[in-house]
C-alpha angles and dihedrals in degrees: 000000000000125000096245082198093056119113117239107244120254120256115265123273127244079274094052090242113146120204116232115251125270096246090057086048099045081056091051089046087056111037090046081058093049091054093047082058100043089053105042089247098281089077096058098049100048092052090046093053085052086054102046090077083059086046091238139098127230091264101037082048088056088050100044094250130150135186113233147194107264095204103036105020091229118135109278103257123228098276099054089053093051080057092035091057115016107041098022102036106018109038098024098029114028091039097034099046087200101074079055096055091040087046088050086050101048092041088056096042102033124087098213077050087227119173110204083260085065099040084056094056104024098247142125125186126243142183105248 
């Protein structure tokens, strides 16, 4: 049976690449705060920075969830997720509060469903 609260998914980029849906990122969103919570933080991170070479992080890898390349498709190499998650989530994210309201905003109302974080690196996330 379909969710009848599900989203319809975007329409593919130039790339054919096709962002996962909100709800699915919204669970990513929660479950990644949960383990923050779970490990104290360090935990987390460590484990993140372990992730990012697969171009995942601990909850997008339970979900089956990747970052991607917007414009290639291709997995985000290390370097867009530095930017991805330490400059766009962590510092201005996670410490400012307000790139965090404005991300949740654009992933609901944006096609390519892109948080500031994404729009940084060039990347979206999708279900693979």
């Amino acid at each position: 049976m379909a969710n009848p609260f599900a989203t319809p998914p975007p329409p593919p980029s130039s790339s054919g690449v096709v962002p996962c849906d909100n709800g699915v990122r919204f669970g990513a969103f929660a479950l990644d705060f949960l383990l923050i919570i779970v490990t104290c933080g360090i935990g987390w991170l460590i484990w993140s920075i372990v992730l990012w070479g697969q171009a995942t992080s601990p909850a997008k890898k339970m979900l089956g969830l990747y970052v991607v390349d917007l414009q290639t498709g291709a997995p985000a190499t290390m370097q867009q997720m530095l930017l991805r998650e330490l400059l766009g989530k962590i510092v201005l994210g996670w410490v400012t509060g307000l790139v965090g309201i404005i991300s949740a905003v654009l992933i609901l109302i944006q096609p390519t469903r892109q948080g500031v974080w994404d729009y940084i690196s060039r990347t979206t996330v999708v279900r693979r």
